[in-house]
C-alpha positions as CSV (number, residue, x, y, z in Angstrom):
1,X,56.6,-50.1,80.6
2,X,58.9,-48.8,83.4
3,X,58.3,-45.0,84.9
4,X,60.7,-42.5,84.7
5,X,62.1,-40.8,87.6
6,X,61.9,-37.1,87.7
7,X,61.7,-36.7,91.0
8,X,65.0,-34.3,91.8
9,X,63.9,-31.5,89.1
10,X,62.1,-30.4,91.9
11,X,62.9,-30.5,95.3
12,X,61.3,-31.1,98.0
13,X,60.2,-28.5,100.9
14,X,58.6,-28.6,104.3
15,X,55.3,-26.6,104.3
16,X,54.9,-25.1,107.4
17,X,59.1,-23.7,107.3
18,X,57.4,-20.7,107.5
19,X,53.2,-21.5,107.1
20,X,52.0,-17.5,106.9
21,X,50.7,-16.8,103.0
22,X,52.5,-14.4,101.2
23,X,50.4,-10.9,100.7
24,X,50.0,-9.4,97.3
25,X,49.2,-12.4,95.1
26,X,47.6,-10.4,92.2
27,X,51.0,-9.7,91.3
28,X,51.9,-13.4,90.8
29,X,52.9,-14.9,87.5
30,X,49.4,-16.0,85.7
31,X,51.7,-18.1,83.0
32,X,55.4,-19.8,82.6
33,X,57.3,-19.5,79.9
34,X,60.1,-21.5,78.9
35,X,62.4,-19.4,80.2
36,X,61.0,-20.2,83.7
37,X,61.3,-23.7,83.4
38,X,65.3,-23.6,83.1
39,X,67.1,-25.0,86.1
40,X,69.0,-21.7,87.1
41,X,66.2,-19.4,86.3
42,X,64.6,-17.4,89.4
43,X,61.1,-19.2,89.4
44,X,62.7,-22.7,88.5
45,X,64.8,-21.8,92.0
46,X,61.9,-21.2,94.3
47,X,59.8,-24.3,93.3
48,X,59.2,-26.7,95.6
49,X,56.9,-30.3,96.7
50,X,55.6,-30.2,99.9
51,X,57.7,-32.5,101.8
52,X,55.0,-35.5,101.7
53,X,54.2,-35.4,98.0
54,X,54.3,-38.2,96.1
55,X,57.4,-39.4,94.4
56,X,57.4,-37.6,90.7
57,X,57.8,-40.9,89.0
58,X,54.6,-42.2,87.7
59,X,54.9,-41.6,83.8
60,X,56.6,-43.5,81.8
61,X,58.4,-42.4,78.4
62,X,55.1,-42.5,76.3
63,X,53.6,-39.7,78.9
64,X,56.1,-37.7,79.1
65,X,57.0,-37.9,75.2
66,X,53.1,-36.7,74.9
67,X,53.2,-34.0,77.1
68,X,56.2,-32.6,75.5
69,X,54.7,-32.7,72.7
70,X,51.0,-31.9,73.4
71,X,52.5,-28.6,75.0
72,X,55.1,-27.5,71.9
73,X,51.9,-28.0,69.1
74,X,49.9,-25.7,71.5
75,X,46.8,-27.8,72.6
76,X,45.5,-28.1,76.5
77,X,47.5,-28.7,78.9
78,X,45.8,-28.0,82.5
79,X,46.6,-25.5,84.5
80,X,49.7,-25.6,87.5
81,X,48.2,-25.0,90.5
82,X,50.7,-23.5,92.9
83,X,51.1,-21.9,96.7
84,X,53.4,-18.9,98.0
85,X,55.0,-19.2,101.3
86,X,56.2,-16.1,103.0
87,X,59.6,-17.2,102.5
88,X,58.7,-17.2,98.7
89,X,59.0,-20.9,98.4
90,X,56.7,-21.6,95.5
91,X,54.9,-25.1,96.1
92,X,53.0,-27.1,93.2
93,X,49.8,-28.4,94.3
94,X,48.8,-29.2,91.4
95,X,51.4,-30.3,88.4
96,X,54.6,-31.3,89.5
97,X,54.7,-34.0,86.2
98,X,53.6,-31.7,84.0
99,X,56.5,-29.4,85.2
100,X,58.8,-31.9,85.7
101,X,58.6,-33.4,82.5
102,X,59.2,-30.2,80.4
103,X,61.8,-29.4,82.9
104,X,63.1,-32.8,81.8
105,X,63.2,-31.7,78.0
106,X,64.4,-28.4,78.3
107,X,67.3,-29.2,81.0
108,X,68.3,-32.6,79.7
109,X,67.8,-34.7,82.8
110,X,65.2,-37.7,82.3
111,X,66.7,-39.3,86.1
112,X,70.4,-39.7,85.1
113,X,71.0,-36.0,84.3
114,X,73.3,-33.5,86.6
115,X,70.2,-32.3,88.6
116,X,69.5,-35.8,89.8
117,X,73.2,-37.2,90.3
118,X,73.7,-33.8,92.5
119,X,70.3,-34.6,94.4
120,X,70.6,-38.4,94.9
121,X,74.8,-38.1,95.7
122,X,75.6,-39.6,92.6
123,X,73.3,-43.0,93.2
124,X,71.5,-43.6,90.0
125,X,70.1,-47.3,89.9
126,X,70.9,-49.1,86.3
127,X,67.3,-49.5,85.6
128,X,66.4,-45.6,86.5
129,X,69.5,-45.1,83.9
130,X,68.0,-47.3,81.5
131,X,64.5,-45.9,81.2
132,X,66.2,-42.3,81.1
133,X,68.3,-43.3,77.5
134,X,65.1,-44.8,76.6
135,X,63.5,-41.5,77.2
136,X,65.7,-39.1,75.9
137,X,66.3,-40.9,72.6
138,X,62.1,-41.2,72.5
139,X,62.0,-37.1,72.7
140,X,65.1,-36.7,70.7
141,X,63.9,-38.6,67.9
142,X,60.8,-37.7,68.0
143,X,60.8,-34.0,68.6
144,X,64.2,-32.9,68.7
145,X,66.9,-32.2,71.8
146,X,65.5,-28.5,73.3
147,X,69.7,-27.7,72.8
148,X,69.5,-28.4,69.3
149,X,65.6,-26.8,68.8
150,X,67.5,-23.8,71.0
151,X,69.8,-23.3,68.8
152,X,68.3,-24.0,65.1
153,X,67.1,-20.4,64.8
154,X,70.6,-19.2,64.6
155,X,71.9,-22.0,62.1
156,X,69.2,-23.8,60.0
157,X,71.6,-25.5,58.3
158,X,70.3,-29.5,58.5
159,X,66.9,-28.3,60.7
160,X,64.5,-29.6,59.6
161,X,60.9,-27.8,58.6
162,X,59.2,-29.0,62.0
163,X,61.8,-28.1,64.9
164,X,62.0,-24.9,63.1
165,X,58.6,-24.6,63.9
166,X,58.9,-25.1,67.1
167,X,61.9,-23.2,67.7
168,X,59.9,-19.9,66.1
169,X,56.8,-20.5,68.6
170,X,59.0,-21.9,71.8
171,X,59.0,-18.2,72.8
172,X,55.8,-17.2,72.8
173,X,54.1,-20.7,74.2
174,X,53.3,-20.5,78.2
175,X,51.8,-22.6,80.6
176,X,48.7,-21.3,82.5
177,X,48.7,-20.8,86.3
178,X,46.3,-20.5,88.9
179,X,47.2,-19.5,92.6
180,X,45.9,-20.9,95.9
181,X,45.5,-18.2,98.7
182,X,45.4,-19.4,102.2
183,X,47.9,-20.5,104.8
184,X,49.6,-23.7,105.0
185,X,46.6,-25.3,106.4
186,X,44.4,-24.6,103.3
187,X,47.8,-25.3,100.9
188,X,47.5,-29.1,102.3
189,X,43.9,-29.4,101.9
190,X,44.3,-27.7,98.7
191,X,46.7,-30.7,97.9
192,X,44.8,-33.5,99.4
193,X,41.2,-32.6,97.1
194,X,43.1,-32.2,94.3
195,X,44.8,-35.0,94.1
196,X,42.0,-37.4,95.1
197,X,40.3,-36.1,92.4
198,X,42.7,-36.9,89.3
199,X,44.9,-39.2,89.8
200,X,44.3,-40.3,93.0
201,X,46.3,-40.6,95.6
202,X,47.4,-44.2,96.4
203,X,46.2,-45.6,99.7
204,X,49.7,-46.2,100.4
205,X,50.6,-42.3,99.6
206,X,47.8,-41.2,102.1
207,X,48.6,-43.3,104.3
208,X,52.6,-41.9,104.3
209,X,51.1,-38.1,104.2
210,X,48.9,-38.9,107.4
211,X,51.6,-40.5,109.2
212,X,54.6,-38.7,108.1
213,X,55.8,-37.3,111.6
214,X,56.0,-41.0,112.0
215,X,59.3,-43.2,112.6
216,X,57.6,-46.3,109.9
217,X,57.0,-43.4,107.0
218,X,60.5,-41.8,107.7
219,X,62.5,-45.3,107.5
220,X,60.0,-46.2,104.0
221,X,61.2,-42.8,102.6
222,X,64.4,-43.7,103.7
223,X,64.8,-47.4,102.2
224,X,63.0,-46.2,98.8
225,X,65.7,-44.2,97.7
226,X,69.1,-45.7,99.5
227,X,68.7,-43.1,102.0
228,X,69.7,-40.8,99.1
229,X,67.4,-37.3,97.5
230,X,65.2,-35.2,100.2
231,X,66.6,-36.2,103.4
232,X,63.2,-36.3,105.7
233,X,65.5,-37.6,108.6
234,X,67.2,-34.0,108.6
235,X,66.0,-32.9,112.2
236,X,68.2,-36.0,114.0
237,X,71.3,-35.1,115.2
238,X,75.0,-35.9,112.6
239,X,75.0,-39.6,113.8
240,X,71.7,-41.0,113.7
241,X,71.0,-39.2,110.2
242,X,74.3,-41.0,109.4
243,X,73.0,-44.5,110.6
244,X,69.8,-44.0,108.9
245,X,70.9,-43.5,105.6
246,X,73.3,-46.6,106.3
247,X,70.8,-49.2,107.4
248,X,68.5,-47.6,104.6
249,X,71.2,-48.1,101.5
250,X,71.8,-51.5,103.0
251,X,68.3,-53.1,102.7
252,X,67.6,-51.1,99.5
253,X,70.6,-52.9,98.0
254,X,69.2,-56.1,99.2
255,X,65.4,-55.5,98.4
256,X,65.9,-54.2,94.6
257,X,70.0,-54.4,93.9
258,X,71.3,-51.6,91.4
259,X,70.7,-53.7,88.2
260,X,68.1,-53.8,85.1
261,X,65.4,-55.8,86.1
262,X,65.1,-58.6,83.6
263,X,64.0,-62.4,83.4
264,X,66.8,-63.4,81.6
265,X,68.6,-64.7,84.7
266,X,66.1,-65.7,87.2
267,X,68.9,-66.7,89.6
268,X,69.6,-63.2,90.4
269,X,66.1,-61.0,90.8
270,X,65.4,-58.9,93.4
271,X,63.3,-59.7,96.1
272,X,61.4,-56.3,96.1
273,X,60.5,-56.4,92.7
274,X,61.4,-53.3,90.2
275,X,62.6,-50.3,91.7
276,X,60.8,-48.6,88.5
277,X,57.5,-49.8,89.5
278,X,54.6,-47.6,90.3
279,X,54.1,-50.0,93.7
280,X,57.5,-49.4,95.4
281,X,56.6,-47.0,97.7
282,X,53.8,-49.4,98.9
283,X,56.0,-52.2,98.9
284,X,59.0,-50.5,100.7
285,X,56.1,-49.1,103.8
286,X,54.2,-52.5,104.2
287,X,57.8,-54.2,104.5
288,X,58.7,-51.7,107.6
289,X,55.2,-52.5,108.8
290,X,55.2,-55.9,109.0
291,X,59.0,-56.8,109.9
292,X,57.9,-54.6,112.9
293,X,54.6,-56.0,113.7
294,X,53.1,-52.3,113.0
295,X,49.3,-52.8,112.5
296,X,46.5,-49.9,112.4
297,X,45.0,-51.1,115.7
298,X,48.3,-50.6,117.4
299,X,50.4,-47.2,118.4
300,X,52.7,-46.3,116.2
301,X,56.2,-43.9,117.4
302,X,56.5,-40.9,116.6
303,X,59.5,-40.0,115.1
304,X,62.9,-39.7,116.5
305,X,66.1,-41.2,115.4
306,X,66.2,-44.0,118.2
307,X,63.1,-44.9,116.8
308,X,63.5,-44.9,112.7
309,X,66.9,-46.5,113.2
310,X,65.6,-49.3,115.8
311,X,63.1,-50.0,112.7
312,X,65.3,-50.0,110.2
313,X,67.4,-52.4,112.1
314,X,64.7,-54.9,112.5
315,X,63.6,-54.7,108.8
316,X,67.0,-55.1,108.3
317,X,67.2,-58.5,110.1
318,X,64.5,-60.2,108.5
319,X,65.2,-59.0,105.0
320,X,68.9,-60.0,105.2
321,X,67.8,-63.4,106.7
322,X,65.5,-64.3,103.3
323,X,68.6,-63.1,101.1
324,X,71.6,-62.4,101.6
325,X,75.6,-62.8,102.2
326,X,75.3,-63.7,106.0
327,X,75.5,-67.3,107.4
328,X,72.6,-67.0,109.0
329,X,70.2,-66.4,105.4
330,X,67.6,-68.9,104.8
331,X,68.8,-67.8,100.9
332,X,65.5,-67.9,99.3
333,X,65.2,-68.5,95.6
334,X,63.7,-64.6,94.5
335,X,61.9,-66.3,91.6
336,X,60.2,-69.7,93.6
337,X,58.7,-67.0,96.2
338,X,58.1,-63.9,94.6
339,X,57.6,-64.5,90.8
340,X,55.5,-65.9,88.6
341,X,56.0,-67.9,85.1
342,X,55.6,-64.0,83.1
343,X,58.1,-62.4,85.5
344,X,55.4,-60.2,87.9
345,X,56.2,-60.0,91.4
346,X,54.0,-61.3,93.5
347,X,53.9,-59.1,96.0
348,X,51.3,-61.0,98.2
349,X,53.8,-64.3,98.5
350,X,56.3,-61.8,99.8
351,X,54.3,-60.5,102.0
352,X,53.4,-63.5,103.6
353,X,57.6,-64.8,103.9
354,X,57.9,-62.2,105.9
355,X,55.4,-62.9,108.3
356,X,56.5,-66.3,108.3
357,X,60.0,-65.5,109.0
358,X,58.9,-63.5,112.4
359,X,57.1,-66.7,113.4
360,X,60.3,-69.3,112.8
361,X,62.3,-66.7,114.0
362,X,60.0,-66.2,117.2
363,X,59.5,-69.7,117.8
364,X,62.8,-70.8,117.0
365,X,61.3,-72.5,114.1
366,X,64.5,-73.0,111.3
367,X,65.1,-75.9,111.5
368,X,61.4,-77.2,111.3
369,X,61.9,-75.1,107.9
370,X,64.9,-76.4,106.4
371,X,63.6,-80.1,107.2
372,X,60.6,-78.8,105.1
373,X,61.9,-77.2,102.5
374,X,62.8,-79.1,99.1
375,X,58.7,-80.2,99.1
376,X,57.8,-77.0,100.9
377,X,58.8,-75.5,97.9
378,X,57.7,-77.4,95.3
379,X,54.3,-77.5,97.0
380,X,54.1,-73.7,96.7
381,X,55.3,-73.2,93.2
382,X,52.9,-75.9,91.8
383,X,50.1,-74.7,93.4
384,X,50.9,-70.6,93.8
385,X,47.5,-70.3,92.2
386,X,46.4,-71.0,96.1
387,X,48.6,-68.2,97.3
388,X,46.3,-65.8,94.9
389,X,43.0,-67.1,96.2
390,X,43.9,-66.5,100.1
391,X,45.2,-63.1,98.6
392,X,41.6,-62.1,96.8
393,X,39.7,-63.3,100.0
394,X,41.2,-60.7,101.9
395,X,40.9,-58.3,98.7
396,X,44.4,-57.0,99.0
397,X,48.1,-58.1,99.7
398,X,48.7,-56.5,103.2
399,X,45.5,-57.6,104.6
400,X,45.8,-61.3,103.4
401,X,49.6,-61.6,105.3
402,X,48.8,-63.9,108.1
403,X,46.8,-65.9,106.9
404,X,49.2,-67.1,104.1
405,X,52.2,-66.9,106.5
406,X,49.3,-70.0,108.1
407,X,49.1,-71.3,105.0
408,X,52.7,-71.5,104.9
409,X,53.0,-73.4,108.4
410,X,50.3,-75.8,107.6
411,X,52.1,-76.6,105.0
412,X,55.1,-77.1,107.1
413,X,53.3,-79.5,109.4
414,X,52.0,-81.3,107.0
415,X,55.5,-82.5,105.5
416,X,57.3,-82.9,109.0
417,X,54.7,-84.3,111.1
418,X,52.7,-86.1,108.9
419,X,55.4,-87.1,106.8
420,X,53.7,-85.9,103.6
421,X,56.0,-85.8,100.2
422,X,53.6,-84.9,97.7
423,X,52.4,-81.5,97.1
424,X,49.3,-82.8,96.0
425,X,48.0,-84.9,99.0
426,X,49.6,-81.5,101.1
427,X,47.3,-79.0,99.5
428,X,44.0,-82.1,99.5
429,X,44.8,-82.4,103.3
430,X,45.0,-78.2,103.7
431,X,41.9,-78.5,101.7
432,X,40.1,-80.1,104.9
433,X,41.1,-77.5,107.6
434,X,38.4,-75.1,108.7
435,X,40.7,-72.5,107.4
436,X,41.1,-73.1,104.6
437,X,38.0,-75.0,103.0
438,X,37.3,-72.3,100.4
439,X,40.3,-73.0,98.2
440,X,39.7,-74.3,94.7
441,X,42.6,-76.7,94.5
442,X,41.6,-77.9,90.8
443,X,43.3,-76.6,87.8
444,X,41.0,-75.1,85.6
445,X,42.4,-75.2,81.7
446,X,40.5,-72.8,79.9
447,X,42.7,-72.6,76.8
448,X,41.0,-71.9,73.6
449,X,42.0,-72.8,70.1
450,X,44.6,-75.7,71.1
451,X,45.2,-76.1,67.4
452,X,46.6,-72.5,66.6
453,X,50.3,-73.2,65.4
454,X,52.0,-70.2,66.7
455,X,52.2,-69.3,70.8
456,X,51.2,-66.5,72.3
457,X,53.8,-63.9,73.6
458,X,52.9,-64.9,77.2
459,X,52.5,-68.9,76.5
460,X,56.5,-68.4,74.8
461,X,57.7,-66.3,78.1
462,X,56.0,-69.9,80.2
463,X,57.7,-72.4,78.6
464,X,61.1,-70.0,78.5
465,X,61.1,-69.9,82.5
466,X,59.9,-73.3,83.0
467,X,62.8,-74.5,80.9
468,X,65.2,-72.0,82.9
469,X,63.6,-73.3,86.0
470,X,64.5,-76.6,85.6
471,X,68.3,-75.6,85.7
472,X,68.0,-74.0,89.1
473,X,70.7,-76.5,91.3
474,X,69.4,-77.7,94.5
475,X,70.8,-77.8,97.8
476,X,72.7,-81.5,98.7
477,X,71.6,-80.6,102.5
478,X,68.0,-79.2,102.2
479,X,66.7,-80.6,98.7
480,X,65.8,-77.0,98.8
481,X,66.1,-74.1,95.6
482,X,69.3,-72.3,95.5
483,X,70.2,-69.3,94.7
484,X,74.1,-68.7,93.5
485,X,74.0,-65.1,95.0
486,X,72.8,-65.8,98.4
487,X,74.7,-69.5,98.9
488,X,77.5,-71.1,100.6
489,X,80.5,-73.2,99.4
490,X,80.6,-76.4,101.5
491,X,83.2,-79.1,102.4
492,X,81.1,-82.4,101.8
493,X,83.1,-84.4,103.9
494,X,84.0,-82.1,107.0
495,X,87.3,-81.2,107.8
496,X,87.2,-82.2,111.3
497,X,86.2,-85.7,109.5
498,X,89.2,-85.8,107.5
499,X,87.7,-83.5,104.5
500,X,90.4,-82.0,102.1
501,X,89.8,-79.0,99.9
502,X,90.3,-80.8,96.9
503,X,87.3,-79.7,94.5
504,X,85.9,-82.9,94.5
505,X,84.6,-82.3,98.0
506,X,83.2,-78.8,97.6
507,X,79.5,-78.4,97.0
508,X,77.2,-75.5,96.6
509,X,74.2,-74.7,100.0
510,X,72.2,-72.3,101.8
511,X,74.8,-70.4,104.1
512,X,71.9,-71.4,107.3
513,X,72.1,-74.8,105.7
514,X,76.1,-75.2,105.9
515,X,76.4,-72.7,109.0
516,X,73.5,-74.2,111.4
517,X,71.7,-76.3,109.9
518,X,73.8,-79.1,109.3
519,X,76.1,-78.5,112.6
């Protein structure tokens, strides 16, 4: 199930605006009411995340439904852990889904509501909309609207027994609070152990937190949200902020689109998997990094505008050449590189495109490519199972990249210098290189209970996308996979040949295909 996004209930601040602790903190709040938790209330104002918290959109509907709940019947809910600022910024170090999602309930605003459209400038992706309706009619249902609990103590007409419970004790419930004293300093580290401890922070997320005075982590926080919510690009001067958030909405809308993710048309999926998905943070940072060859060995920028928009530009350039409207994309087929048969991204194959796509770009290697690609193809999707054993040899993704980008190439070779057609001999003869000796090229069918008369949920979602897959059109020049949004329409006679534009000599290609490849 998809997360929800309640990331704008509370904003985010920077730590160190002003880093001195506030004095006096005996006389801090030891509990919140409901009443605090209101948008326009005075505590509600002053809350903030420190500036290189996680996004707060890790729970999905379930979670939040049963922390609504868990808090309105009474039982445990951990303390919020909070720091004071001498400015009187309050910031949660501890708690900011706990808060947000009650904030959620009692202000009406699951990632769709006024808060968010005010703090993303109106840009609320389809799916984010989605999973909000899903949530709110979850809580509505299941415990009530807080508008209509608000109100049921001053007409009970049609209330039932158990929001009129609820109503009666919503006054006198409170969440516990515990303060941390310190400056700035001990606020972070505050942060850091507390979050390593529960749920932990992703390696991703630490990595971000370390390097966020870093031009890579501002152009990920950038590109994650359309350069939309907390602006972390702020200090730049009026035009660079203004290019920023440019190149950022531009290769968000080519990396996850603004639609409901769904395999029902695997034409049109976006290459960066869900937006909703707890790994988009990760995926958006390791895409800056390797577009721009950024490795931990090497010295990263520090960040100025030059430097987040020159990244952005370059990320920018290889994303738009794997998918997109421009003559010069490649047009790859989202679901033959990036999916498997039950939908999941596969995040390591897309990885590894983009490494390859430096190295043809580099090397001026297209064409070498498009001569390739019809068995390139086919050779990767029958045997992706490869793609995941280079992947687990490296034990993660990022780590594996080039080495499949070599897998990739070998593959290329094999086809255009040795002539090889099938993807079978291909991956026998890969199978023989140094490099690649420890793949298991056999098919292993460890299906149980081949007589059972009904399919599984997951064999049923196989043999739908293999049967979709087979009415994915080909490209007349390349042989290659084509994707209608991401393809050219092409005179198959050319005009300067004496080609017409009747419809009988228009045919559907790759926009490098048309544009390059075949001039």
């Amino acid at each position: 199930m998809r997360s929800v996004t309640l990331d704008a209930l509370i904003p985010r601040e920077d730590f160190e605006i002003n880093e001195n602790a506030i004095g006096g903190i005996s006389r801090n709040k030891t509990t919140l009411s409901i009443e605090d938790l209101k948008y326009d209330s005075f505590f509600f104002g002053a809350l903030r995340k420190p500036d290189f918290q996680r996004e707060t959109n890790e729970w999905d509907p379930d979670k939040v439904f049963s922390l609504i709940e868990s808090f309105l019947n009474g039982e445990l809910v951990p303390a919020i852990i909070l720091w004071k600022n001498e400015n009187g910024f309050i910031f949660v170090i501890d708690g900011a889904h706990r808060l947000s999602s009650l904030g959620a309930w009692i202000n009406d605003d699951y990632g769709d509501g006024e808060i968010s459209r005010k703090y993303y400038d109106k840009f609320i992706p389809e799916e984010q909309r989605k999973i909000a309706e899903q949530t709110r009619k979850l809580i509505n249902e299941g415990i009530g609207s807080f508008k209509e609990i608000f109100n049921s103590r001053r007409s009970v007409h049609g209330i039932s027994e158990e929001k009129l419970r609820i109503a009666n004790h919503l006054g006198s419930l409170a969440l516990q609070v515990q303060w941390v004293e310190g400056d700035s300093g001990s606020a972070e580290d505050s942060f850091l152990k507390i979050n390593q401890s529960a749920t932990k922070i992703s390696g991703a997320e630490l990595e971000l937190i370390k390097s966020r005075n870093q031009a890579h982590a501002i152009a990920a926080r950038a590109i994650v949200r359309a350069g939309k919510g907390h602006k972390y690009w702020s200090i730049f001067d009026s035009n660079e902020q203004e290019r920023i958030q440019e190149l950022s909405n531009h290769i968000h809308s080519l990396l996850f689109g603004d639609r409901v993710f769904t395999m029902d048309n695997i034409n049109d999926l976006p290459i960066g998997g869900s937006i909703s998905s707890n790994f988009t943070l990760d995926v958006v940072t390791q895409t800056v990094k390797i577009c721009n060859g950024i490795t931990k060995k090497e010295n990263v920028e520090e960040a100025t505008g030059k430097a987040v928009i020159k990244l952005l530009k370059r990320t920018l350039n290889i994303i738009e050449r794997i998918h997109s409207k421009k003559p010069f994309s490649l047009g790859l087929h989202p679901f033959i590189y990036f999916y498997s048969d039950i939908g999941k991204h596969k995040v390591g194959s897309y990885y590894g495109m983009l490494e390859l796509i430096k190295i043809l770009e580099k090397n001026n290697l297209f064409n070498e490519f498009i001569s390739a690609r019809g068995v390139f193809e086919d050779t990767i999707r029958e045997y992706s199972f490869l793609i995941q054993q280079i992947i687990r040899k490296n034990r993660q993704s990022k780590r594996g990249v080039k080495e499949l980008a070599h897998f990739y190439l070998s593959i290329i070779n094999l086809i255009n210098k040795k002539n090889f057609s099938s993807p079978k001999d291909i991956v026998l003869e890969i199978k023989r290189m140094d490099d690649f000796k420890f793949l298991q090229i056999d098919i292993v069918d460890n299906e149980k209970n081949k007589m059972k008369e009904n399919f599984s949920r997951g064999k049923k979602q196989i043999i739908k996308i293999n049967t979709l897959v087979k009415s994915i059109p080909r490209c007349p020049i390349c042989n290659g996979y084509l994707s209608p949004v991401s393809s050219s329409v092409d005179h198959i006679q050319r005009k300067r040949e004496g080609g017409t534009g009747n419809i009988g000599n228009g045919q559907l290609t790759h926009l490098y295909c048309n544009t390059t490849y075949k001039n």
